[in-house]
N, C-alpha and C positions, 0 to 999 in steps of 0.2 A: 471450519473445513476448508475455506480456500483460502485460508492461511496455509495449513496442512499441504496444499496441493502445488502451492507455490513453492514451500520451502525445499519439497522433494521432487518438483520436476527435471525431469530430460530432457537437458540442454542439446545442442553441438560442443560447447564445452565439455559436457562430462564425456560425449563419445573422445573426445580429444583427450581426454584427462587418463582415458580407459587404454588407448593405445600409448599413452606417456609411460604409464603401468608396464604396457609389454616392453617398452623400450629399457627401462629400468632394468627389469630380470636380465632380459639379451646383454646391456652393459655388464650384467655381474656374472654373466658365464664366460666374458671374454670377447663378448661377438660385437662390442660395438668400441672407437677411439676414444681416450680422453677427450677429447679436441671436440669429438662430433656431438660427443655427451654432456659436455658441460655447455654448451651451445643452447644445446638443447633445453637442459636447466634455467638458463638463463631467460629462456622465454616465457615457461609458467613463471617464475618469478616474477617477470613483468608485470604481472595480471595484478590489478587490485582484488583479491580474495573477499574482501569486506564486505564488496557491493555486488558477491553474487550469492545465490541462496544457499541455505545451511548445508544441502547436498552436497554440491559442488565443494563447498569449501572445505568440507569435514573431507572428500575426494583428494583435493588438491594439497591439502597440509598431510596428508598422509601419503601421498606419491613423492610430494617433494622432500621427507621426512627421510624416506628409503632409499631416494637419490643420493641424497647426504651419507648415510650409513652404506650407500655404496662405493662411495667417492674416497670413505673415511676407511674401509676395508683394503682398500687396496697399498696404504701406504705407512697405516700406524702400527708401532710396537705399542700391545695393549699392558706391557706390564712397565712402561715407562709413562709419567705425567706430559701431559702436552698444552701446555699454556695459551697458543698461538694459534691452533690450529682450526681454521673456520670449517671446515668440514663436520667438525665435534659437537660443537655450540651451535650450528643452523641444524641440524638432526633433533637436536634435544630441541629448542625454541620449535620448532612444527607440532613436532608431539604435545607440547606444553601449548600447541593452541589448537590441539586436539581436545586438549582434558578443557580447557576455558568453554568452548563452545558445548560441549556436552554439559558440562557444570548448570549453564545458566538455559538451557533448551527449553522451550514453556511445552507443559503437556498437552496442548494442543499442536506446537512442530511435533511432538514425539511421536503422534497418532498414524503418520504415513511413515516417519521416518525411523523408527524404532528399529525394526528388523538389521536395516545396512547401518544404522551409526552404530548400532549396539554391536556387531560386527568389527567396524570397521577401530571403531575407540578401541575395544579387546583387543583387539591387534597391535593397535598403538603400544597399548599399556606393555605388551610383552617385548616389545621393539623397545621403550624407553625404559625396562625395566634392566633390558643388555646393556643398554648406551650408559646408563648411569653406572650400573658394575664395572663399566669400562675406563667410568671418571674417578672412579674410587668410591662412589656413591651407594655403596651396599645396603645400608640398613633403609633408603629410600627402593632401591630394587626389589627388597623382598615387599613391601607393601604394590608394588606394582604388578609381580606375576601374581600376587592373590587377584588382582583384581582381574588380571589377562587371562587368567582359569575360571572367568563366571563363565566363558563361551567355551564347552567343551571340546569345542576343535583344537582348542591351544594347549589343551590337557598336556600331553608325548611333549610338547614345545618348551613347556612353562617350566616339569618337571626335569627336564635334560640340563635346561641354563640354570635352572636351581639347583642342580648336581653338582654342576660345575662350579657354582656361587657359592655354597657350603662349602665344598671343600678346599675354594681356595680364602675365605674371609673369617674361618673357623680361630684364628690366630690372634685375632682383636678380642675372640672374647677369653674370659678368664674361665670365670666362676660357672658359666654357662656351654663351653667348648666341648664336654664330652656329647651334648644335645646337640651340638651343632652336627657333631663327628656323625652321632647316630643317623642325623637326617641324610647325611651326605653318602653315608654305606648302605643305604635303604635306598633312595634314587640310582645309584652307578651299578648297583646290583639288579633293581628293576629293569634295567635300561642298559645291561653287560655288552650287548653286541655295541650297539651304537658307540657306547666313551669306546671301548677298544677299539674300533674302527680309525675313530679321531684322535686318541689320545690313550696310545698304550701306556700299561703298566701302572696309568693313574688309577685302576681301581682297586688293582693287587696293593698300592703303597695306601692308597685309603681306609682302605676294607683292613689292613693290620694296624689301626691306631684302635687304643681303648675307648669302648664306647659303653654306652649301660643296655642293658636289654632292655631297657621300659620306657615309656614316656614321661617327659616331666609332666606333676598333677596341675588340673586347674584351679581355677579359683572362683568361688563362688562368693560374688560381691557383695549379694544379700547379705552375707556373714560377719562381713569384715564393719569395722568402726568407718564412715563415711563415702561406703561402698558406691553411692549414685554418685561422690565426685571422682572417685579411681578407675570406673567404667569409665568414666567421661574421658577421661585423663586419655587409657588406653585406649578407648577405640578411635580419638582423634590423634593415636600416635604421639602425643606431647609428654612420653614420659621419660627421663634420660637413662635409657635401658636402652640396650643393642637387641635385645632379645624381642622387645617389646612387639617391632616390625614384622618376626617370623609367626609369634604367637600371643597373642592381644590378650588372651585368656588365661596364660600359664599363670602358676608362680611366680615361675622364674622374671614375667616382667612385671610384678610389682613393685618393683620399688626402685631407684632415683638412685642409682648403685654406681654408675659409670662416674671415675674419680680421674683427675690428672695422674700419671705419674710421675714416682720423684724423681727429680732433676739433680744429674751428677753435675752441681756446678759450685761455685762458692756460698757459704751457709748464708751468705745477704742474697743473692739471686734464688736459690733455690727458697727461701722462705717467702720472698718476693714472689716467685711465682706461684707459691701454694696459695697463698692469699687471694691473688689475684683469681684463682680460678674457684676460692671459695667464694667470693662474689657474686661470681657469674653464675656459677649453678643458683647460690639463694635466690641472686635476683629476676631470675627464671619463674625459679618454682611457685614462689610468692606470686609475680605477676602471674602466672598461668591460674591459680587461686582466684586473683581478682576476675579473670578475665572467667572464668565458670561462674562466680557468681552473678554474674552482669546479664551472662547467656542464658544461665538458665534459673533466674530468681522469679518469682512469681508475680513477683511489684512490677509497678511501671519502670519498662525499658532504661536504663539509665546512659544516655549516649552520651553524656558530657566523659562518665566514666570508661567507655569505651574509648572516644577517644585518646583519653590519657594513657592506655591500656596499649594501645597502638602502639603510641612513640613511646613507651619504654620498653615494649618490645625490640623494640629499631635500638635501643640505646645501649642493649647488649652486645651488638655485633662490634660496636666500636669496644669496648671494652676485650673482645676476643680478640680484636686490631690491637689494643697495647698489650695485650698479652705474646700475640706474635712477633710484637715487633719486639719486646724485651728479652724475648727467648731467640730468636733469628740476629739479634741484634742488628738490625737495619738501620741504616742511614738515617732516621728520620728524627727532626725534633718531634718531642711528646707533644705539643701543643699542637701539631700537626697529624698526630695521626688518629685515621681513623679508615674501616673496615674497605671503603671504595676505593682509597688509593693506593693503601700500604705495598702494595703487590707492583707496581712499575714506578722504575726509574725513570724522573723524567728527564735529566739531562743525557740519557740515552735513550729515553723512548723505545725502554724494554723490558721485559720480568726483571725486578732484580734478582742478583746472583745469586744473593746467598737462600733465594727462593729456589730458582736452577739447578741449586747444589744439592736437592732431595729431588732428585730425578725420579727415581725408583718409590718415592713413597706416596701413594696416590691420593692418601686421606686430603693432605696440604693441596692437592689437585681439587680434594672436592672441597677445599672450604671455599678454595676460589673460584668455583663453578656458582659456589652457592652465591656468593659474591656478582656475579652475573644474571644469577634469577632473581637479585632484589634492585641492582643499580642498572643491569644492561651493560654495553663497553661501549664506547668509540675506539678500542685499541687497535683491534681486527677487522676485518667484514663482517658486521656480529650483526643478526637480524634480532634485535628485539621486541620479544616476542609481549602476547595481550596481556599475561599475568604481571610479568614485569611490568608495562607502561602503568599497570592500576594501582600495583605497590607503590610506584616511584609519586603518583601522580596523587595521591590520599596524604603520603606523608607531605608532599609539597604545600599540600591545602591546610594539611594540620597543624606545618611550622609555621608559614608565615603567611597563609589567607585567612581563608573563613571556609567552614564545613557546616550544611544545614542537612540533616538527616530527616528523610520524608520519602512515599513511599513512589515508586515509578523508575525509570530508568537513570543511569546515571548521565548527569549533564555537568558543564563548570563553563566559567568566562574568566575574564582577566584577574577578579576578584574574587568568586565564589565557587563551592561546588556543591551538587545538590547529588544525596546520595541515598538508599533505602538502607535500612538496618540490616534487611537481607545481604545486601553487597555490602556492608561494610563488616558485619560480621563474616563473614565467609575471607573476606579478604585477610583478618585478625588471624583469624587461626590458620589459614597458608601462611600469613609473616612467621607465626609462632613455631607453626612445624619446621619448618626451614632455619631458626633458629635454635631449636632442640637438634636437629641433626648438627648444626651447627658448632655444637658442645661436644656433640662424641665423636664428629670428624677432629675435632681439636684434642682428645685427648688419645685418639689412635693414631695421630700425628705424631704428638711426644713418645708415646709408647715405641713406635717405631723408631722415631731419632734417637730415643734413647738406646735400642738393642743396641743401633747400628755406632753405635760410642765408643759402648763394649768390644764388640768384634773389629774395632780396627785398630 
């Protein structure tokens, strides 16, 4: 209990934290300077958040989170990629240490603090569920407003930016687009006054695309050949399905269906790249196999296999890295690439170009976003955030220290790191989801580059 009492008390801080809130809103009506609001930012930032109680902190990443998204409102084109832009990346990194500290809350903090974090994370979730649709980040957005509609206040909120998320990401999917169409004429239609308000004539051009009148059916796992590993599969989101994210249950995200498209290029590159991206999926699917039965086998725990499970996880991102780079054709010797640096020139100490030159196509935006939730940057002002530091800081231990799994908090020294199975599996299957998105932002990438070949 005076855990509990400590972790949700009523500082000066928070009353400070609470007027920062109001100041935020007044900045996004207009009523406060750049000059006087980034100042202002700059002061909770100062604050070490770490070393104050979970209240607070779960307060302070969440005010600073919406500064950000206010800062970033006032000056981005949302239908173009924006590589550089710290506004972008400190909004998402708050949110992301929003979901960190909810993550790991021990049920004795949850006992006073339940009501306002439960609150306040719902919130988050629907805030970084925008911000990510904003990166290109779609099929991680729609796992986020489910989660921002457990608080039914965000119900009207969830279901407007999903209108708008449907009908504008409906284009990625193939096989599954007329369901997408449906969901998006059911929302704009729910909700006529509002999109017309905002956004004429998008419901009228909506509401006339072919849609089905039904829903797609579900799936009842009991039924199927290895249904307790396809549950698993789906409800941790690791299945390479666009669909998977909207509806964890359907059919329709059964099955590992999302493919490259083919590449109008010479029959040695284009077979080249078929290859390369049949790798990538295997080598996925296969580890993701391993790593279920590690997690959920009834024998003793097997962490040496975890481990290994980790870094091949990690080992695919570089393989995405030579696939981009073959396809972008980049500068780079092949010995040298790999997923952290492909993306900046360094003897200009900038995106490269031929990265630059898909301005418009945001998926390439999100594999480099994702590229930031696993490595962090030094490029920009880039705050990186808890999740990242423990991704970077696991595999560090796992190439070239020592990792001793055992149970308690996590600690490390020059040499060692001590970690629970809890935390290291938790940690597995965030690298893993981020790497499954990571595959179908890379093949809505080509899909895209490829239209845009065609039509010029």
């Amino acid at each position: 209990m005076n855990l509990s009492i400590e972790q949700s008390r009523i500082t000066q801080l928070t009353e400070d934290l609470e007027k920062f809130a109001a100041f935020v809103d007044l900045y996004s009506k207009g009523g406060i300077s750049d000059q006087s609001f980034i100042s202002e930012v700059s002061r909770f930032e100062s604050i070490n958040w770490e070393e104050e109680n979970i209240y607070n902190q779960l307060l302070a990443y969440s005010v600073l989170a919406s500064a950000y998204c206010a800062l970033k409102c006032n000056k981005l084109d949302y239908a173009k990629a924006h590589y550089t832009d710290e506004y972008v990346y400190k909004e998402i990194s708050y949110y992301h240490n929003i979901q960190y500290i909810v993550s790991r809350v021990s049920k004795e903090q949850w006992a006073a603090l339940y009501h306002t974090a439960f609150r306040i994370c719902c919130r988050a979730y629907l805030c970084m569920a925008n911000a990510y649709d904003h990166v290109g980040r779609f099929c991680e957005a729609q796992q986020y407003y489910q989660l921002a509609a457990l608080d039914n206040c965000n119900i009207k909120d969830v279901e407007i930016n999903q209108g708008y998320s449907y009908a504008n990401m409906h284009t990625f999917w193939e096989y599954e687009e007329p369901w997408i169409v449906r969901r998006a004429q059911h929302l704009l239609t729910k909700y006529s006054k509002d999109f017309d308000a905002k956004v004429p004539h998008l419901r009228q051009t909506v509401c006339s695309w072919t849609a089905p009148s039904f829903d797609p059916p579900k799936v009842d796992f009991d039924q199927i050949p290895d249904g307790a590993y396809e549950r698993w599969v789906n409800e941790n989101y690791l299945r390479i399905n666009r669909y998977c994210d909207i509806d964890a249950h359907s059919q329709l995200s059964l099955k590992d269906n999302v493919q490259v498209e083919q590449v109008c290029d010479t029959k040695e590159r284009s077979e080249l790249l078929a290859t390369m991206y049949t790798e990538i999926h295997k080598s996925f699917v296969l580890t993701r196999k391993k790593l279920y039965d590690v997690l959920c086998s009834q024998e003793d725990f097997d962490t040496e296999q975890l481990k290994m499970i980790y870094k091949n996880i990690y080992s695919v991102l570089d393989k995405i890295a030579m696939f981009l780079s073959v396809y972008l054709d980049l500068p780079i010797e092949a010995h040298k690439v790999d997923f952290a640096t492909i993306w900046v020139d360094k003897s200009r100490k900038n995106i490269q170009s031929k990265i630059l030159a898909h301005e418009n196509n945001l998926s390439l935006l999100a594999l480099y976003n994702i590229k930031q939730d696993v490595y962090g940057s030094s490029f920009v002002d880039y705050l990186i955030d808890e999740q990242t530091k423990d991704l970077k800081r696991i595999r560090n231990f796992l190439e070239h220290k020592f990792v001793k799994v055992q149970s308690g908090a996590m600690t490390y020294n020059d040499f060692q790191m001590t970690i629970s199975k809890e935390e290291l599996s938790l940690n597995t299957i965030r690298l893993a989801q981020l790497i499954r998105c990571a595959i179908i932002y890379l093949c809505n990438f080509v899909m895209h580059a490829e239209y845009d070949k065609k039509i010029k």
